[in-house]
C-alpha positions in Angstrom: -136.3 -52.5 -130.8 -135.7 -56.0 -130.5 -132.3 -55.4 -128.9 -133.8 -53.5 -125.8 -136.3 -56.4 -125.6 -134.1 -58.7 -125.6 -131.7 -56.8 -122.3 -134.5 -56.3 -120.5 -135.6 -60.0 -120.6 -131.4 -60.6 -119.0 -132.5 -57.9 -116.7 -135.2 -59.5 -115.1 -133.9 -62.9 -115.5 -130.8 -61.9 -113.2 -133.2 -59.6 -111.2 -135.0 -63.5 -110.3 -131.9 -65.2 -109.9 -131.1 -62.4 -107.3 -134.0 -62.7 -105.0 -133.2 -66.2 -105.0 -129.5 -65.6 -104.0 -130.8 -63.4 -101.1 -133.3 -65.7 -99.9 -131.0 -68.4 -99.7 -128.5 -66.1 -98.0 -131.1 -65.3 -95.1 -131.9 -69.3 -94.6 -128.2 -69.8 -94.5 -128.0 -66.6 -92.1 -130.4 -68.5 -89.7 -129.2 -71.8 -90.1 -125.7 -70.9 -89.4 -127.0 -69.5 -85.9 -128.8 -72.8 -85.4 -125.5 -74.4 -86.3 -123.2 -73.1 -84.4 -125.1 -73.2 -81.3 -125.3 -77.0 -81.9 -121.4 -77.1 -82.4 -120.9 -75.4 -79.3 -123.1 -77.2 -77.5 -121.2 -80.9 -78.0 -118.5 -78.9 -77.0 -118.6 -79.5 -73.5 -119.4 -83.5 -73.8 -116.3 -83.8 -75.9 -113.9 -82.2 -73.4 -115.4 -84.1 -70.5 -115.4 -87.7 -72.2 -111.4 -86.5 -73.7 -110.3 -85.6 -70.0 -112.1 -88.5 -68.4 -110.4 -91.0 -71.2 -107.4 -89.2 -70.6 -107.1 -90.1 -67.0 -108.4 -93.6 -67.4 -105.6 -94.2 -70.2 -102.6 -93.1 -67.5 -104.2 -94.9 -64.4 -103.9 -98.2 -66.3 -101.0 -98.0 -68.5 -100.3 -101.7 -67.9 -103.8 -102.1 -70.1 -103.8 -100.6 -73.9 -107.3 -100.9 -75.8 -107.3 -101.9 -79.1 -108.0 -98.3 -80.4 -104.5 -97.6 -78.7 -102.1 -100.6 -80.7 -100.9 -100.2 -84.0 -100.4 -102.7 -86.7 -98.4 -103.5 -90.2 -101.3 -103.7 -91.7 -101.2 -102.2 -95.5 -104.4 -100.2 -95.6 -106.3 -97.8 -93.8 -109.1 -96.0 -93.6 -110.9 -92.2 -94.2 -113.8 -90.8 -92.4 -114.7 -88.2 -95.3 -117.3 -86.0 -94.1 -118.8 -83.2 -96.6 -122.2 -81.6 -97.1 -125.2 -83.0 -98.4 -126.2 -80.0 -100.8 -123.7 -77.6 -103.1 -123.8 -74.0 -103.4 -121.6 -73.6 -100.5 -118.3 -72.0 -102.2 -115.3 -73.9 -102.4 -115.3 -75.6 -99.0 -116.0 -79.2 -100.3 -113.4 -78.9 -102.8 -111.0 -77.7 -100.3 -111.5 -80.8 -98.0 -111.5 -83.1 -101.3 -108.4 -81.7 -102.1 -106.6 -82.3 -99.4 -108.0 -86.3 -99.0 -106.6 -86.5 -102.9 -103.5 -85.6 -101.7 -103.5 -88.1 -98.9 -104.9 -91.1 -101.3 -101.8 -90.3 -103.9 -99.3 -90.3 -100.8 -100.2 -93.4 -99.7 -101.0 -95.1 -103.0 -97.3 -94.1 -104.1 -96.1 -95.9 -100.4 -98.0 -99.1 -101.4 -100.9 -98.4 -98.5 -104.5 -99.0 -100.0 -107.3 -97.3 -99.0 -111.3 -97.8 -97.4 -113.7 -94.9 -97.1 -116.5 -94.1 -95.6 -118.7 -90.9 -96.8 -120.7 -88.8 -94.8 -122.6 -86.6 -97.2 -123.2 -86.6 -100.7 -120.8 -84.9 -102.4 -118.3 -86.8 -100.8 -119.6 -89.7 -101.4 -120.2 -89.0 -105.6 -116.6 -87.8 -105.3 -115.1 -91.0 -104.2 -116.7 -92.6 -106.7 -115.8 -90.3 -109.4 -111.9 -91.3 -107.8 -112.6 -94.8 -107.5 -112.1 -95.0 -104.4 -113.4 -98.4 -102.1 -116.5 -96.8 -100.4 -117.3 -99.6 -97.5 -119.9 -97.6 -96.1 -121.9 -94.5 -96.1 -124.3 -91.8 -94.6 -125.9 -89.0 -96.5 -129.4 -87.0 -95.9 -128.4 -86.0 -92.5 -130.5 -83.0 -92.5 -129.3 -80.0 -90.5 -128.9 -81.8 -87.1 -126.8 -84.3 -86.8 -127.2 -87.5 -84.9 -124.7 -90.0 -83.6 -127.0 -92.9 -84.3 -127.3 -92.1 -87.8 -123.1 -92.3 -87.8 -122.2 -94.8 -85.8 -123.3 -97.9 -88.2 -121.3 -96.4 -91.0 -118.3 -95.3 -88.9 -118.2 -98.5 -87.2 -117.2 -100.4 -90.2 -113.7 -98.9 -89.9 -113.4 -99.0 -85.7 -114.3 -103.0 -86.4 -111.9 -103.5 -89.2 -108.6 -101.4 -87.0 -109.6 -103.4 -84.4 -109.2 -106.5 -86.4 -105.8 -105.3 -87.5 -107.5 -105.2 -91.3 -106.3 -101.5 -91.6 -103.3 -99.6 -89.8 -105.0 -96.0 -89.2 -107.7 -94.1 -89.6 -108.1 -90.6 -90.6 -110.8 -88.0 -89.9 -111.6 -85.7 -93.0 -113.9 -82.8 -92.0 -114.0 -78.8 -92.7 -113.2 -77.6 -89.4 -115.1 -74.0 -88.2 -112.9 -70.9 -86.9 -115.2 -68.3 -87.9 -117.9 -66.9 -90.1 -115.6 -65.9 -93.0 -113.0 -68.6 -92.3 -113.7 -72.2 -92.6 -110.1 -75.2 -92.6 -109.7 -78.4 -94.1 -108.7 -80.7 -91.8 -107.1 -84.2 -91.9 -106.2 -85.6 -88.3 -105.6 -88.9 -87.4 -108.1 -91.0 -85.4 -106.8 -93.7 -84.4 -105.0 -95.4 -83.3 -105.2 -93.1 -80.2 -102.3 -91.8 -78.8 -102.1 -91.3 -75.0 -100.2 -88.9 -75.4 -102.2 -86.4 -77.5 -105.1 -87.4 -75.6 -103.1 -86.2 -72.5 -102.3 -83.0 -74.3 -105.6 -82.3 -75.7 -106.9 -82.8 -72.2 -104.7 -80.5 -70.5 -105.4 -77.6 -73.2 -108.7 -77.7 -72.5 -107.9 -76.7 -68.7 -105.8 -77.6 -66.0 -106.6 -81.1 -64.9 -106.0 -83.2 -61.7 -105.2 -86.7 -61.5 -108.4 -88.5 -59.9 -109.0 -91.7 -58.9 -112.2 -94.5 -60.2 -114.3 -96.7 -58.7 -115.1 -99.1 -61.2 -117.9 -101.4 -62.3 -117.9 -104.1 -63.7 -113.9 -103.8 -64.2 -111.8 -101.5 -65.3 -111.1 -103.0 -68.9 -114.5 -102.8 -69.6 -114.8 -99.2 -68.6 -112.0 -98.6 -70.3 -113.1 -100.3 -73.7 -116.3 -98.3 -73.5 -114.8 -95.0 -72.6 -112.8 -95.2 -75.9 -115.2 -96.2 -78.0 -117.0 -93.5 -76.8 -114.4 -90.9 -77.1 -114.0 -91.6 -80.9 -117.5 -91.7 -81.2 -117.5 -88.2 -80.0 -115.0 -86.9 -82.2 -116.9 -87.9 -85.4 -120.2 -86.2 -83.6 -117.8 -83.2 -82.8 -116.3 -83.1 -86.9 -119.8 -83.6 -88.4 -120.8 -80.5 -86.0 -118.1 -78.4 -87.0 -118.8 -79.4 -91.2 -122.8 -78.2 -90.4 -121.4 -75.0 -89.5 -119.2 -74.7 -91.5 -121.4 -75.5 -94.5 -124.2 -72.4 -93.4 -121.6 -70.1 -93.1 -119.6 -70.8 -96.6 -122.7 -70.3 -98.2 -124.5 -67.7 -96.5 -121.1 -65.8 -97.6 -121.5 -67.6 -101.2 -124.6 -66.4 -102.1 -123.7 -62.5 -100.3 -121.6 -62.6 -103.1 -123.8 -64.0 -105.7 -126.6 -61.6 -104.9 -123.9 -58.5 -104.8 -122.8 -59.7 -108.4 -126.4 -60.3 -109.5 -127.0 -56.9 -108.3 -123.6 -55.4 -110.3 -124.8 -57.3 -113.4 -128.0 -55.8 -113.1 -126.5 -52.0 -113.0 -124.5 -52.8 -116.2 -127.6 -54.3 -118.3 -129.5 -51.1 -117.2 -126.4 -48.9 -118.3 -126.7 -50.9 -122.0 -130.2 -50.8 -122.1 -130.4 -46.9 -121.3 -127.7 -47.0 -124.5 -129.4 -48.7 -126.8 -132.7 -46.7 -125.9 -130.9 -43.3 -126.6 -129.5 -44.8 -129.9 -132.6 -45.7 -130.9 -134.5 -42.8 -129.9 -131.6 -40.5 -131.4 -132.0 -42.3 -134.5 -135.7 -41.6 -135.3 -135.4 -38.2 -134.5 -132.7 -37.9 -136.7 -135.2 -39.5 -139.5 -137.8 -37.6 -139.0 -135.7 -34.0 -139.2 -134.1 -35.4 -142.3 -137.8 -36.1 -143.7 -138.4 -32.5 -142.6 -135.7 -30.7 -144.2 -136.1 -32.7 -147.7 -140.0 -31.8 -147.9 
C-alpha cells in the first residue's frame, strides 16, 4: 500500500508544519501586546514635543530653522522602514510598493533619489532596485531605540540641511488596528508650520504660551526641531513593530487554519485509498473462493 504510505507521510508533514504555524501565531499574539503598548506609550512624548515645536515655530516666525526652508535641489531622500524578519503577509510589499511608485514618479521628473533602510527586507529590496542606499539600520530586535536610528537617519537631516537634497519622505506601515495595517508615505521635511500647527491642534485644543529661554531662542529652537523629527521616525518605527506582530499573528492564523483544512482533505484521500484497497482484497479473496 505504498500509496497510503506515502499520504500519511503529507499528513504528518503538514500536521508539523502546523504546530509550527500556531506557535508562531501565539509569540506574535504576545508580542503584538508588547508592541502596541510600546507604540502607545511614545504616544504622549510625540504630541508634547509636536505642540511645544508648534508654539515655538509661531512665537518666532521672524526665525525659520533649516528643517523649515526648502531648496532646488534635484534629489531627495527616503526613510524606508520595514521589518527585519518575513512571514508577516503582504505588509512589506505593500509599503515597497508604494515607495516604487514614488522612485518612478520622481525618476520620470528628473529628481534622483538617497535611501536609508531600516530593516532588512527593506534594505535587500533597495538593492534588488538599485537604489543609492547612504545608510542603514537592521537587527533592531522587538524594541526600538532612538540611538540605534539616529546615526542612520541623520545622514539625510545633514544632507537637507546642506541643501544636498530638496525633501525627505518617511516610508513606514502605519497601525489602525489588529486586522488592518496602511502604507504610508508622508513627507518629513522640510517641516511645514503649518501642518505642525494643525497636527498640534488635532491632538487637543491648545493655548498660546509664552518661553523663557536659555541659552537663546535659536538654539532652542534648532534643538526642538531636531528633536521633533527625531521623534517622528521613533513614532513610525513604533507603529511598523506593531504593525509587523499583528500582520503576522493574522498570517500564520491563516496558515495554521489552511494546514488544518489540508490536513482534513489528506485524511479524506487516505480513508479512500484504504477502502479501495481493503475492497479490493476482499474482492480477491471471494473470487478465490468461488473458483475452488
Amino acid at each position: 500500500m505504498a500509496a497510503g504510505k506515502e499520504i500519511r507521510g503529507k499528513i504528518k508533514s503538514v500536521e508539523n508544519t502546523k504546530k509550527i504555524t500556531k506557535a508562531m501565531e501565539m509569540v506574535a499574539a504576545s508580542k503584538m501586546r508588547k508592541a502596541q503598548e510600546r507604540m502607545r506609550a511614545a504616544r504622549p512624548y510625540s504630541e508634547k514635543v509636536r505642540n511645544i515645536a508648534a508654539n515655538l515655530g509661531k512665537a518666532h516666525p521672524d526665525y525659520k530653522h533649516a528643517f523649515m526652508q526648502s531648496n532646488d535641489s534635484r534629489a531627495c531622500g527616503f526613510i524606508v522602514v520595514t521589518t527585519d524578519k518575513g512571514l508577516c503577509g503582504g505588509m512589506n510589499t505593500n509599503v515597497l510598493r508604494n515607495v516604487t511608485g514614488k522612485l518612478r514618479e520622481l525618476q520620470t521628473a528628473g529628481v534622483s533619489a538617497q535611501t536609508v533602510a531600516i530593516g532588512n527586507k527593506g534594505l535587500g529590496f533597495l538593492g534588488r532596485i538599485g537604489a543609492k542606499v547612504v545608510s542603514h539600520a537592521t537587527h533592531l530586535g522587538d524594541t526600538p531605540h532612538l540611538e540605534k536610528l539616529i546615526g542612520p537617519v541623520k545622514v539625510l537631516l545633514d544632507a537637507f540641511a546642506k541643501g544636498e537634497i530638496n525633501a525627505v519622505y518617511l516610508c513606514y506601515t502605519k497601525f489602525i488596528n489588529t486586522m488592518k495595517q496602511e502604507p504610508v508615505v508622508q513627507q518629513l521635511l522640510p517641516l511645514s508650520a503649518v501642518q505642525m500647527q494643525a497636527d498640534s491642534q488635532a491632538s487637543g485644543p491648545q493655548r498660546d504660551w509664552d518661553y523663557i529661554y536659555e541659552p537663546d531662542a535659536q538654539t532652542v529652537i534648532d534643538e526642538m526641531l531636531t528633536r521633533y523629527v527625531e521623534a517622528l521616525v521613533y513614532q513610525a518605527v513604533a507603529e511598523n513593530m506593531a504593525s509587523e506582530q499583528s500582520a503576522r499573528m493574522v498570517a500564520m492564523k491563516a496558515a495554521t487554519d489552511n494546514a488544518g483544512s489540508v490536513i482534513g482533505e489528506l485524511k479524506l484521500v487516505y480513508n479512500k485509498t484504504r477502502q479501495a484497497a481493503i475492497t479490493k482484497e476482499l474482492s480477491e479473496i471471494v473470487a478465490g473462493a468461488a473458483a475452488v
